[in-house]
C-alpha positions in Angstrom: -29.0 52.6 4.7 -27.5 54.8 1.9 -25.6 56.5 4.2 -24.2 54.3 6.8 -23.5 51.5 4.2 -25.2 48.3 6.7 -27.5 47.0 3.5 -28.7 44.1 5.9 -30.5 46.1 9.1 -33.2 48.2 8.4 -33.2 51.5 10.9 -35.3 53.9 12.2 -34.0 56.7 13.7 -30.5 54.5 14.2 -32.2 51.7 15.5 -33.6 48.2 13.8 -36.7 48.7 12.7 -38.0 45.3 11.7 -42.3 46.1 10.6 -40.9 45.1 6.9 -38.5 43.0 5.3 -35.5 44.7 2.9 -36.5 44.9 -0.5 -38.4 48.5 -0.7 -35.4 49.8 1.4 -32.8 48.6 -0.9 -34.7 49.6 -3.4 -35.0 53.7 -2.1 -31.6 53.4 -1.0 -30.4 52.8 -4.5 -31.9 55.8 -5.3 -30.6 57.9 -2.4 -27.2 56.5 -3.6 -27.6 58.0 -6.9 -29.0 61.1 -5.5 -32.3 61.4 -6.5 -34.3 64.0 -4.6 -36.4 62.2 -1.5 -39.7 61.8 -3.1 -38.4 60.7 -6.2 -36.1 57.8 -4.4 -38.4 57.0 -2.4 -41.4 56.3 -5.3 -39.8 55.1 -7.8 -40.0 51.4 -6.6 -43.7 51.5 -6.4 -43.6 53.4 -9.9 -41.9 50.6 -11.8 -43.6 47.8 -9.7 -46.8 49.5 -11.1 -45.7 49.0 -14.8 -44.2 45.4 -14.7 -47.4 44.7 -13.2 -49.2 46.1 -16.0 -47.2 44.4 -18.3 -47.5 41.1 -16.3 -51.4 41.3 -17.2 -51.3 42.3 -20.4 -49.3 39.5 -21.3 -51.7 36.9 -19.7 -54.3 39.0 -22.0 -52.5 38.3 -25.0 -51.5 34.4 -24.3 -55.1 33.9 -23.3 -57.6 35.9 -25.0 -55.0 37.4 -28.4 -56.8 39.8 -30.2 -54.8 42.7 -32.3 -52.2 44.2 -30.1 -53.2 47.7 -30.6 -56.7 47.3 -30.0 -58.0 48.7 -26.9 -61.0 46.8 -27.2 -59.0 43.9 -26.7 -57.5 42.2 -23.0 -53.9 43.0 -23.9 -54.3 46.6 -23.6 -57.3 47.1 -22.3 -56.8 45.2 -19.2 -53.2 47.0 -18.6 -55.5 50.3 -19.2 -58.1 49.5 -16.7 -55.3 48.9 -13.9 -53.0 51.9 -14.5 -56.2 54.2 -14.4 -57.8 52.8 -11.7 -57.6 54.2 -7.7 -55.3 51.7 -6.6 -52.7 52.0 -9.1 -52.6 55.7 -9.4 -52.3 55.6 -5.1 -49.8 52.6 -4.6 -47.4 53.6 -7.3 -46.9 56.9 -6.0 -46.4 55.7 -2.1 -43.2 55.3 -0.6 -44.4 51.5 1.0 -43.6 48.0 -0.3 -47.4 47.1 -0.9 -46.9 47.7 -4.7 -43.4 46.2 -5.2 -45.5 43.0 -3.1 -48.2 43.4 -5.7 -46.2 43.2 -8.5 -43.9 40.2 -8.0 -47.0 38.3 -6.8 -48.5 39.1 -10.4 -45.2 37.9 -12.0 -45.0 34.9 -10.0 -48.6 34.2 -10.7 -47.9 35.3 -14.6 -45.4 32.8 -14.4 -47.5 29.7 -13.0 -50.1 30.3 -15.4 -47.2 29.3 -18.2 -46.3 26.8 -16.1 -49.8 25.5 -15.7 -50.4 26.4 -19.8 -47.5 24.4 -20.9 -49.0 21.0 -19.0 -52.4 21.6 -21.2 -54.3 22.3 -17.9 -55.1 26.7 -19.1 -56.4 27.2 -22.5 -54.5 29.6 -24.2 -55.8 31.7 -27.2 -55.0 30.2 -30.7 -52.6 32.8 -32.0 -50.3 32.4 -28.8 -49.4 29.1 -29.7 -46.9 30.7 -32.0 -44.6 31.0 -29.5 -41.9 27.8 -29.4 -43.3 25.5 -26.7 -40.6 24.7 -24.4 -39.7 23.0 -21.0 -41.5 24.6 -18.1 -38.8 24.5 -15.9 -37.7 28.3 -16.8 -41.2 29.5 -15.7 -41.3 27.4 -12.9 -37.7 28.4 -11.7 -38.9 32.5 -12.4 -42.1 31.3 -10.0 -40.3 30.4 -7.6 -37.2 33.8 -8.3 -40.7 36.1 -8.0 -42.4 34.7 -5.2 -39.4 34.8 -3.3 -39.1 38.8 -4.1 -42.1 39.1 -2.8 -41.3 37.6 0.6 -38.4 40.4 0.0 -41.0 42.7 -0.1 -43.7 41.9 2.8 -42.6 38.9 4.7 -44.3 35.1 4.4 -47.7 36.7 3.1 -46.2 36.0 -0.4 -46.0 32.6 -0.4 -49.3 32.2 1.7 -51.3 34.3 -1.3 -50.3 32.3 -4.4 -50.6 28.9 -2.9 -53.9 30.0 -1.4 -55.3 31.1 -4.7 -53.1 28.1 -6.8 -54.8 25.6 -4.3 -58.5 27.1 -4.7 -58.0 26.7 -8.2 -57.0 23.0 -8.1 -59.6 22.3 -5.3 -62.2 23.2 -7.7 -60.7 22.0 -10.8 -58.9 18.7 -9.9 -55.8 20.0 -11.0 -54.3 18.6 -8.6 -51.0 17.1 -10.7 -50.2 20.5 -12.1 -50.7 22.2 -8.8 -48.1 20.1 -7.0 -45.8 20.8 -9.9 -45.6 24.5 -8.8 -44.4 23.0 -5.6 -41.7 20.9 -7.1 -37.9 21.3 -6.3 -36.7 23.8 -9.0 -39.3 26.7 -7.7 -38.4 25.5 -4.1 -34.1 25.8 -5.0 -34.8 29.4 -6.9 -37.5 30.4 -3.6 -34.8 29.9 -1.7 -31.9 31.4 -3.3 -33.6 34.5 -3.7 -35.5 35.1 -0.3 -33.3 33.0 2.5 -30.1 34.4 2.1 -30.8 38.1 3.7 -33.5 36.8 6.5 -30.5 34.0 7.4 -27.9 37.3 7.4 -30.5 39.4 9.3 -31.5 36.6 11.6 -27.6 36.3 12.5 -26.8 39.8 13.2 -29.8 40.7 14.4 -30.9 38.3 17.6 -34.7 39.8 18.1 -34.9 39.5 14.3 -37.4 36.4 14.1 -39.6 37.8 17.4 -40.0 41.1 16.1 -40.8 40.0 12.3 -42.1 36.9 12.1 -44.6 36.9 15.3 -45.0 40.0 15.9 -45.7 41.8 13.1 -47.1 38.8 10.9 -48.9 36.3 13.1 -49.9 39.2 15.6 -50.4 41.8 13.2 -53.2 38.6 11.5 -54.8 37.0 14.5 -54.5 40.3 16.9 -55.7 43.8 16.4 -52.5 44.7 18.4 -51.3 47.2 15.9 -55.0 48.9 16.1 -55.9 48.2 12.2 -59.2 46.3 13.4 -61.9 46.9 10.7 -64.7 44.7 10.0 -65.3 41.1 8.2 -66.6 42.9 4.7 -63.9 45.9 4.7 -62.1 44.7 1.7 -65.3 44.4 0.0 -65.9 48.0 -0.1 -62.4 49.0 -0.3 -62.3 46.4 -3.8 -65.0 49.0 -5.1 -63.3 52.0 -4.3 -59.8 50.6 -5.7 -61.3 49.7 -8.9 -63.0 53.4 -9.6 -63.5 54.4 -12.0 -63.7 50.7 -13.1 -66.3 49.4 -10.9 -69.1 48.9 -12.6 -67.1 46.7 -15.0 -67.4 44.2 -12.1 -70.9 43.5 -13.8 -70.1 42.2 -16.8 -67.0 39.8 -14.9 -69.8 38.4 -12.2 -71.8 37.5 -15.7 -68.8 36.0 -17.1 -68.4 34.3 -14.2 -72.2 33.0 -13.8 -71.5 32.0 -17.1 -68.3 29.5 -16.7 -70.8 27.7 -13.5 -73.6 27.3 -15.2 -71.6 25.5 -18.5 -69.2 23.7 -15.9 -66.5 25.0 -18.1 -64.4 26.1 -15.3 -61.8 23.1 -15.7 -59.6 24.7 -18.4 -60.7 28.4 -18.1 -58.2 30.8 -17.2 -60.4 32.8 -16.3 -61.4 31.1 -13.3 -58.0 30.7 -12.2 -57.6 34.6 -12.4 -60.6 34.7 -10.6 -58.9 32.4 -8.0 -56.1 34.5 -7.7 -58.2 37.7 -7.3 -60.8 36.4 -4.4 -57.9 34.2 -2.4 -56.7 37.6 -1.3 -59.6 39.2 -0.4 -61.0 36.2 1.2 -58.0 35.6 3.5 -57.0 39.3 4.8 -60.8 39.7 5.4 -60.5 36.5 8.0 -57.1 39.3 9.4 -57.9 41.4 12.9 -55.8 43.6 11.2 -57.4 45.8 7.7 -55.4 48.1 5.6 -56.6 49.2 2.2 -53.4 48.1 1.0 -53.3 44.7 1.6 -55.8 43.2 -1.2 -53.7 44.9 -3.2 -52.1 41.7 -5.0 -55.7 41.2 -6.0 -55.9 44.4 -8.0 -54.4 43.6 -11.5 -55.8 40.3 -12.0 -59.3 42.2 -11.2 -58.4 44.9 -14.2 -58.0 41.5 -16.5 -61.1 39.9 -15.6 -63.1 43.0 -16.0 -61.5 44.0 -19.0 -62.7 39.9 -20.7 -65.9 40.7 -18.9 -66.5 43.7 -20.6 -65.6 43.0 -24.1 -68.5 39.7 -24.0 -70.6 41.7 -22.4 -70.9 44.2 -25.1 -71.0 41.5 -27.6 -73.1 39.5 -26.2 -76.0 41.7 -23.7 -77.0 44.5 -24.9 -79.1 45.1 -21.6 -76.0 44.5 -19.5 -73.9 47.1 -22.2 -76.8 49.4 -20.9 -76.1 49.0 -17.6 -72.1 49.2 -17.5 -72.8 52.6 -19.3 -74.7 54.0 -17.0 -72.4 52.9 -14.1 -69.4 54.2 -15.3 -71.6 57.5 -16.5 -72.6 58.1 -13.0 -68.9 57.7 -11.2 -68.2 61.1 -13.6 -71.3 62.3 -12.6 -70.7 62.3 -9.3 -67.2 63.1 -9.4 -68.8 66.6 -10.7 -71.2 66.8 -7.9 -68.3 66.2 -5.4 -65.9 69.4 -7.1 -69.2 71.2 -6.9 -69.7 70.8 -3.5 -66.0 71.2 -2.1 -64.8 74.0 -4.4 -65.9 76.7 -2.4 -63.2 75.4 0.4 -61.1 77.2 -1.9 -60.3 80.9 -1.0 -61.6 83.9 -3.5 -58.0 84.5 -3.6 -57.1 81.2 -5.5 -58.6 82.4 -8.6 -56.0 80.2 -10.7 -57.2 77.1 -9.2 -60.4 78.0 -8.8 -60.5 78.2 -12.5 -59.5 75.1 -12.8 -61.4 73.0 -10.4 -65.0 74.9 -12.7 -62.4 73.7 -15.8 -62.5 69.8 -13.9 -66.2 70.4 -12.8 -67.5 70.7 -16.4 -65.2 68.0 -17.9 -66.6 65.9 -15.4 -70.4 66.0 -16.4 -69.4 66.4 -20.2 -67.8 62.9 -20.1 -70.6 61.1 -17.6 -72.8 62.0 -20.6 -70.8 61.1 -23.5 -69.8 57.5 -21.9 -72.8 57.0 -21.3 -73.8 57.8 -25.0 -71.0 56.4 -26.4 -71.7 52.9 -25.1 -75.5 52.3 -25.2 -74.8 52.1 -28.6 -73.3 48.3 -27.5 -70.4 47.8 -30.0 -67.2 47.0 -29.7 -65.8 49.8 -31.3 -67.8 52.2 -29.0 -65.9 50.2 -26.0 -62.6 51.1 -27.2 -63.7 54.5 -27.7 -64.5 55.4 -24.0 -62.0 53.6 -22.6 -59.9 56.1 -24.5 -62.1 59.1 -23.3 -62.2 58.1 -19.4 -58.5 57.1 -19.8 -57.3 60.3 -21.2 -59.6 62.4 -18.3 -58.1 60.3 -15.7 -54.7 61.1 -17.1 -55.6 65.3 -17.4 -57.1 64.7 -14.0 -54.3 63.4 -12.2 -52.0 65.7 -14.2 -54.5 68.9 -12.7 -54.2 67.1 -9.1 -50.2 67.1 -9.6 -50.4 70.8 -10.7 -52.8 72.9 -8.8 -55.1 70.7 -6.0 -52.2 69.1 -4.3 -49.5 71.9 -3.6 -52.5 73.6 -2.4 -52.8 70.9 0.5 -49.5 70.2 0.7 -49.1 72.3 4.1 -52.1 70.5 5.4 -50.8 67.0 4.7 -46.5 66.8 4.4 -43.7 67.7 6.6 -42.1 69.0 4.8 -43.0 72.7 4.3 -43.1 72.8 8.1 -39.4 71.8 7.9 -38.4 73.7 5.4 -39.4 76.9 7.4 -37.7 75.5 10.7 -34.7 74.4 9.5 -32.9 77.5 10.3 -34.6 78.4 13.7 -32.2 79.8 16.1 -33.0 77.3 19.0 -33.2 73.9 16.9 -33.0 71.9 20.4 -35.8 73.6 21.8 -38.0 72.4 19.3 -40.8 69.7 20.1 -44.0 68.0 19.5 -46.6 67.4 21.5 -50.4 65.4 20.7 -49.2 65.0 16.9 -50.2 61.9 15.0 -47.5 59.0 13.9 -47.5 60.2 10.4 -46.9 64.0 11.4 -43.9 62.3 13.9 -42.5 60.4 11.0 -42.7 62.8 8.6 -40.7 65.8 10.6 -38.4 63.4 12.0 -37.3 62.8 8.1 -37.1 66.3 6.8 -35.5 67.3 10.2 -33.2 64.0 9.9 -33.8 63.5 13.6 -36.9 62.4 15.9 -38.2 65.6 17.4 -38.6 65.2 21.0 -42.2 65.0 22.9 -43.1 68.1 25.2 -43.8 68.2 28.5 -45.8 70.9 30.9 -43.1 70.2 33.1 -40.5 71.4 31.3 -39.5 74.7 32.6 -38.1 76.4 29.4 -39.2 78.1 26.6 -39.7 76.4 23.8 -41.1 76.4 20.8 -44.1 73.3 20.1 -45.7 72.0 16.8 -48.9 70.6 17.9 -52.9 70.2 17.3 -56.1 72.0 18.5 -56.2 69.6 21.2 -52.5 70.1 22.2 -53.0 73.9 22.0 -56.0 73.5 24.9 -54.0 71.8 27.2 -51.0 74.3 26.4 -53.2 77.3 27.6 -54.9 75.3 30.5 -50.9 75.0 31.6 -50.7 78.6 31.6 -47.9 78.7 29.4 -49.1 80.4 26.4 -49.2 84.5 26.3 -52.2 86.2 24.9 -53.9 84.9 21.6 -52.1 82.6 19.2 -52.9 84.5 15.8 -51.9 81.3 13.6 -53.9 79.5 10.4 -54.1 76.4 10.9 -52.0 74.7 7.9 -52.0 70.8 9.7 -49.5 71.7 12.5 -50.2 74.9 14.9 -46.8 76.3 16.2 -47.3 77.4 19.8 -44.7 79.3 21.2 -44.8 78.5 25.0 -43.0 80.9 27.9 -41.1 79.1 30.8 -42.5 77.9 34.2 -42.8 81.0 36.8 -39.2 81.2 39.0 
């Protein structure tokens, strides 16, 4: 796109590629246009989706639950805190995909409605927000509708199908009916439009198969079929939830009690933290109903979970010291086990990696040291003890990431990217007599981009030489072909190279 200036057409090896709508890709190609390196174009969209959504939530923290600004102990950093550490935010904003630019314009659009919703009295707001000069909604009703409609930029009609899911659970339950319908009114409608219509009309027009391909294919399909082979399933996203909140989870405790809380006193009406909660189940709830199940799809879900756990939380610890007790130990023994699990897989590391070995025994004993001093740190239930390992885990999940970057991941590198195996092709002296043959998609994908052209399949039946990048199991048919010589002395570093002679004359 950056190259061949057509800003409308996604392409894929030359061709239309229609799986995703345009915003990620205008997005990267920016960055290709201002020559960034590929890794850096490529992820910086998810990297600044990640903070605006951080700052979405942080906001909601402050209008809704105040507290001192610079107090991690309170929702508006805490909650920003919780999300930028957690699984799913350290993954998604490093991947070159649109599921965290989706994310985070469904977080501003929903940041937005709650304004919306705040301003016609039906979301309490905390006392020292109401500082701020109360105005017409129609500004946060028009940005509702700007957002949402980049987020059908992003990944198609899903957008709009997630807020007005979660907006209409919430007003199902509450009554809010009124307010709902407001969201719905024609200034979000005229600013959806503007922003999302004009490239799928464009799009549609040049592109004939456009609306097939997209819109039923890889939407309705991709939901009610498991055509594209994503079938997982009905309670999927409930263990994936856990896994994207770590090392968070156990603060899932203290929400669920929050939450048990607002049923039992009926004061849902007005809460807005049962409209978060809304807006975190909805997607959960409806891409668990999907044939189709990638992690990355209860994704939207994410932030608004690192707000209600980080309200949860701070009552707890006020209020139950029994359930202090028990967060403690929960987020104790994720560190714990995190030790256990370097433990047990540092030895996959040669003798000869001393540097990193040294450094996975450095990770191994950080590990354990702050299992025990969380867990010490917060049976002492007060709320100065909360802000004090949030810091601690915060910090080691910043160091560890930092180590990851440094010395685990260049180490599996060749084992996971192209683009070493590129790198030492580029220059070979027969470049058309290079092919693949049993690879994966993501191997395909990922050559075909540092090569900057598809590498063709192999075939027994080819009569040259040639030169193949395959897999264990390509490399046994290869040799039941007869058309490997002798042994193929090779370490396997994700791709095996198996030179193979030509057919007998």
């Amino acid at each position: 796109m950056a190259e061949n200036g057509d800003w409308v057409t996604p392409r894929l090896y030359g061709q239309p590629w229609f799986e995703k709508p345009i915003l990620y890709y205008w997005a990267a190609a920016l960055g290709f246009r201002l020559n960034l390196s590929p890794e850096w174009a490529a992820r910086l969209p998810s990297a600044f989706a990640a903070l605006a959504s951080a700052v979405a939530i942080g906001w909601l923290g402050w209008k809704h639950y105040g507290g001192e600004q610079t107090s991690l102990a309170q929702p508006v950093l805490l909650a920003p805190v919780i999300f930028s550490t957690s699984v799913a935010a350290i993954g998604f904003s490093r991947a070159a995909t649109p599921d965290m630019l989706f994310s985070a314009f469904i977080a501003l659009a929903m940041t937005c409605a709650t304004r919306a919703l705040s301003d016609q009295g039906a979301l309490r707001v905390a006392v020292n927000s109401n500082s701020i000069t109360r105005t017409s909604d129609t500004f946060s009703l028009a940005l509702f509708g700007a957002f949402l409609g980049l987020a059908v930029l992003a990944k198609g009609p899903a957008g709009v199908l997630l807020a007005a899911g979660a907006i209409g659970l919430w007003a199902l339950a509450t009554s809010h009916w009124r307010a709902a319908f407001r969201l719905a009114s024609p200034v979000p409608i005229g600013a959806f439009c503007a922003v999302s219509l004009p490239w799928y009309i464009l799009c549609a027009a040049r592109n004939p198969d456009f609306i097939r391909i997209f819109i039923f294919q890889h939407n309705f399909q991709r939901y009610l079929t498991p055509v594209f082979q994503h079938k997982q399933p009905f309670w999927f996203f409930g263990w994936i939830t856990l896994l994207a909140l770590l090392p968070w989870t156990a603060l899932l405790l203290p929400a669920a009690g929050e939450g048990l809380r607002l049923w039992r006193e009926r004061a849902w009406a007005d809460s807005p933290g049962f409209f978060f909660a809304c807006w975190a189940i909805f997607p959960i709830l409806f891409f668990s109903a999907s044939q189709s199940k990638l992690p990355g799809y209860i994704l939207p879900a994410v932030p608004t979970l690192a707000l209600i756990c980080s309200v949860g939380v701070i009552r707890a610890f006020q209020n139950s010291r029994s359930l202090s007790i028990l967060v403690a130990s929960g987020l104790g023994l994720f560190w714990l086990a995190l030790a256990i699990f370097v433990l047990v897989n540092r030895n996959r590391i040669s003798a000869s990696e001393t540097e990193r070995a040294a450094w996975l025994h450095l990770a191994e004993a950080a590990f354990l040291i702050t299992a025990l001093l969380v867990i010490a740190i917060l049976r002492a239930g007060s709320r100065q003890n909360v802000r004090l390992a949030v810091a601690v885990c915060s910090l080691l999940i910043v160091a560890a990431t930092l180590t990851a970057d440094l010395q685990v991941l260049p180490a599996l590198d060749p084992y996971l990217s192209a683009r070493p195996h590129a790198d030492f092709l580029r220059h070979d002296l027969r470049p058309d007599r290079i092919f693949t043959f049993h690879l994966n998609r993501s191997w395909n994908y990922g050559l075909a981009f540092y090569f900057r052209r598809e590498l063709p399949e192999w075939s027994p039946n080819d009569p040259e030489a040639a030169l193949v990048l395959t897999t264990h199991q390509g490399l046994e048919e290869i040799v039941k072909s007869g058309r490997l010589q002798g042994d193929l002395n090779e370490t396997d570093k994700g791709i095996l190279y198996v030179p193979v002679v030509p057919l007998p004359r």
